[in-house]
N, C-alpha and C positions, 0 to 999 in steps of 0.2 A: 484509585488515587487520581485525585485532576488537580489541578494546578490553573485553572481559569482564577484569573483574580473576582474583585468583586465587579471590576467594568463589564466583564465579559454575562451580560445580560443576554436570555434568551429571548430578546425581541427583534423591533425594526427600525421604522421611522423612528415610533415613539420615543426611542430608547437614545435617538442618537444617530443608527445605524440606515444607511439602506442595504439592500439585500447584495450587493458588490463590497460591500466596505466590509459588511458581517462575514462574507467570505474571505477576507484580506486579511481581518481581522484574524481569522483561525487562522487562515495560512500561516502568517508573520509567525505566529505563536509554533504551529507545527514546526516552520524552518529553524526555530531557534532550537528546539530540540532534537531534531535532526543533524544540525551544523554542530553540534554540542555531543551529540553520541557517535557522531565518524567519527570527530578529531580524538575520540577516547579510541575506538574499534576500526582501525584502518585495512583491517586482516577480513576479510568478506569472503573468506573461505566457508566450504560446506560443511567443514569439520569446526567452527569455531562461531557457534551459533548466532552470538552478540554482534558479530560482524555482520553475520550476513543477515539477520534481521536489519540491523542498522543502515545496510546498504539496501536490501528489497523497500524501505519506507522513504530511500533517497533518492532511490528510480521513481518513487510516488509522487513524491514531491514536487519532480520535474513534469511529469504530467498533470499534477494540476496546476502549475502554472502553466505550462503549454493547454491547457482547457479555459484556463482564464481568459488568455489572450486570444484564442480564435472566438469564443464568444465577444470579448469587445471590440478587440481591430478588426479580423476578418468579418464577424458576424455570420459564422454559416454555421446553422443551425445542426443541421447533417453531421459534420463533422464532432461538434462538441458531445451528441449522444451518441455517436463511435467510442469517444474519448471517455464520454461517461459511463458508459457497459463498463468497458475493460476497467477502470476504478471500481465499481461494483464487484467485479470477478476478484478484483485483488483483495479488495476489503474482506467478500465472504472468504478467500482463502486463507488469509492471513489468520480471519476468527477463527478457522478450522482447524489450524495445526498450532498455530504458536498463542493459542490459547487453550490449549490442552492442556486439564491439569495435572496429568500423569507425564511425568519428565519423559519416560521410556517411549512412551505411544505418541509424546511430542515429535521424539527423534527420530522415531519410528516412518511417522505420516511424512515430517521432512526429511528424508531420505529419501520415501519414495516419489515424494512431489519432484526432486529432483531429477529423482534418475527416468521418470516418468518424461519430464520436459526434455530432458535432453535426449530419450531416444528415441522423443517424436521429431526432433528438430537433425538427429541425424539420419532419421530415414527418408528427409526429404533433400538435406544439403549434401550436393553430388561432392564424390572425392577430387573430380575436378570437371571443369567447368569448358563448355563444348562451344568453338568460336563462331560458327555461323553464320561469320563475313561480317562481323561488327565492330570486331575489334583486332587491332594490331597485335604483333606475337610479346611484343615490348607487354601491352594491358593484358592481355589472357596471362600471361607468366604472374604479373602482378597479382590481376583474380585468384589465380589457382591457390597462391600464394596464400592469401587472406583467407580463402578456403581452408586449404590444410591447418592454419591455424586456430581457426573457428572449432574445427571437427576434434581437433586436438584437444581445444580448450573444454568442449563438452565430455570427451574420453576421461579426461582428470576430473572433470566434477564426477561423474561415473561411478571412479573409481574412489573417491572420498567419502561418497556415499555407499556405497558398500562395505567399503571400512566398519560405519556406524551399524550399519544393518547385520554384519558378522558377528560385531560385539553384544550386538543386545539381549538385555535378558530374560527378553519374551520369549525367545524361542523356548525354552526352560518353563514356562508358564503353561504355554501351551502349542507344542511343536506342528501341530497338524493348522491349528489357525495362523501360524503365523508363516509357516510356507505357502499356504493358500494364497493368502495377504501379498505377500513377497512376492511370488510367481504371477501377480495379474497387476501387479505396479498399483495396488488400489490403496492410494491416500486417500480416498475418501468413505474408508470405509465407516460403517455407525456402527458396529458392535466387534471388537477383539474374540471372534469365532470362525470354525471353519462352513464353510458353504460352498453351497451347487453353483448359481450362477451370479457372477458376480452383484446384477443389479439387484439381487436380492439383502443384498449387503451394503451397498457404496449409497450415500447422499446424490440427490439430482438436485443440479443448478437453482432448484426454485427452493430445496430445504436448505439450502446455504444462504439463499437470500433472506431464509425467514429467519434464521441466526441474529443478523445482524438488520433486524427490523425493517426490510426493505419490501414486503409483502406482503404485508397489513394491507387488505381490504382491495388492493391492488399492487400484481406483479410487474412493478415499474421496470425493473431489467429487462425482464424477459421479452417485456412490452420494445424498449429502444432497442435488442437484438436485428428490429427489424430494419434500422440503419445501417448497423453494421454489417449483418447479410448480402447489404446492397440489393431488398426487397421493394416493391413497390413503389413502399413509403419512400426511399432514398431517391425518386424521380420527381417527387410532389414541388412545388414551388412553397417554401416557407419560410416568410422573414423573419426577421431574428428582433419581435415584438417586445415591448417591457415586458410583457406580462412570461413569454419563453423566454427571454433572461433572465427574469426570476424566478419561474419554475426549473430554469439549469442549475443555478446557480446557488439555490437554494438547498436542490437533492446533494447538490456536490459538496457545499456544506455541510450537509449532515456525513458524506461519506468521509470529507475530512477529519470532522470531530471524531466519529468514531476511531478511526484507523489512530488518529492522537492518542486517544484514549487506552488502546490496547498497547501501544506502544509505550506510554508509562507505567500500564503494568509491567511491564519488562524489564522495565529499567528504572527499576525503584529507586536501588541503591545507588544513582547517578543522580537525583532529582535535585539535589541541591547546587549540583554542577550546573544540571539544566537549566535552573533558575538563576542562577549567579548571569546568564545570558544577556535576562532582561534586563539586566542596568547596564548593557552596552549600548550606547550613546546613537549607533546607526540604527538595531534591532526594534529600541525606547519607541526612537521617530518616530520609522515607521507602523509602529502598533498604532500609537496615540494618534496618525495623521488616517487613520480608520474613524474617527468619529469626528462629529461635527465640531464647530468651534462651544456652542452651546454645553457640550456633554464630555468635550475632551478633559479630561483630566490633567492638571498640572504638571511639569517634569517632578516638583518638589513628590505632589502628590503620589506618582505614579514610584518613584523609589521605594518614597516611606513605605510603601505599602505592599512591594516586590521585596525588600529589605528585612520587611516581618514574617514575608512568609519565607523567607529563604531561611531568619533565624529559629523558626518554629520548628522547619522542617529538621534543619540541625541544630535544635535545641538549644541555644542562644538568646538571652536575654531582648524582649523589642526596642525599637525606636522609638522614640514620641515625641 
């Protein structure tokens, strides 16, 4: 299901657009949908899915606005393909579990993505924290503090996800696959069977990227991994040229639409909420102030026509 009206043209200049406004453009659109599925799902617990999809695509959100911005204020080039990896990583994750179309093996993959992250994240966050002459007994008490909270907070996600992974009814399906599964925390497995080792089972970072069409004819992630590593390349002197503006800014768009994209399949049965959005008067602006004066369409225009498809969608006679 998409919900691009008829503005949302996939070109550039021609159209209207240059390649920073084209991004703006999907952004506005993603935010409205976003800002429109927290205020329904404010519960982003592990156990209440709609939440917490709704919340992993509003940590998204704020990265690609924080990628917008170091591309045009800061201009550092370095940083925004840091920023771009990890938007890739999340997009291919996202297509990997909560686009599974078996509910069980949805629940399944996000449980252990879960419990995955969090018990890599508590074997490296100490129970408390070692002062070393930098800080006063006042801040170490506070640190420690924020510590134990943190480790606490990933204990309960933990344990949420285990919950789901207790109840589920794969085990029953196939008991020996899915303790295999279970006991190696492998959310990325590609076939519900038991196996030797795990890589013989689990997707690698580049067949997730080809999911989500990022590796056609070149592996452009794996390719800016090498910023993020703080390899070589992260030493090089590179301005931040129209031309790698557009080549950031363009990928980033495409990761945007996608991750959009999957996220209306999710959330079908709110799209008329979603869209009720676009006729608020601050969200409107800002879309329409994405295209030129030449190609902008009308406030009248832009209703009418946000207005028809809002009654289509819920069956409602149109405007005219």
């Amino acid at each position: 299901m998409s919900m691009g009206l008829k503005y949302h043209i996939k070109g550039t200049e021609e159209f209207g657009y240059i390649y920073v406004n084209k991004f703006l453009y999907s952004f506005y659109l993603f935010k409205n949908t976003i800002k429109r599925i927290t205020d329904l799902y404010q519960n982003a617990s592990v156990g209440f899915l709609k939440g917490y999809v709704a919340h992993f695509c509003y940590l998204r959100l704020i990265s690609f606005d924080t990628l917008i911005k170091v591309v045009l204020q800061n201009k550092d080039y370095l940083s925004a393909n840091c920023i771009l990896r990890m938007l890739g990583d999340s997009v291919a994750v996202f297509r990997l579990i909560y686009m599974e179309r078996d509910f069980n093996m949805l629940l399944l993959r996000h449980s252990l993505y879960v419990i995955d992250g969090c018990e890599r994240n508590l074997d490296v966050l100490p129970e408390e924290n070692h002062n070393n002459g930098f800080m006063s007994e006042e801040e170490l008490a506070k640190s420690n503090e924020i510590t134990r909270i943190n480790r606490e907070d990933r204990k309960r996600k933990i344990k949420e996800a285990e919950e789901l992974i207790k109840n589920s009814p794969l085990k029953t399906k196939d008991q020996a696959a899915f303790d295999k599964i279970v006991k190696d925390r492998n959310w990325k497995f590609k076939e519900f069977k038991a196996y030797n080792k795990i890589g013989s089972n689990q997707y690698k970072w580049q067949d997730l990227y080809k999911l989500i069409g990022c590796c056609e004819g070149f592996d452009l992630l794996s390719f800016i991994s090498q910023f993020a590593h703080g390899l070589s390349m992260s030493n090089l002197i590179i301005s931040m040229t129209e031309d790698n503006i557009n080549g950031i800014v363009s990928e980033a768009d495409y990761l945007l639409q996608t991750l959009h994209e999957y996220t209306l399949r999710i959330f079908q049965e709110e799209h008329c909420y979603i869209l009720e959005g676009l006729l608020d008067p601050k969200m409107r602006d800002q879309i329409l102030a994405c295209f030129d004066e030449q190609h902008r369409p009308s406030v009248e225009d832009w209703e009418r026509d946000v207005s028809n498809q809002l009654r289509k969608a819920c069956y409602m006679p149109p405007v005219v």
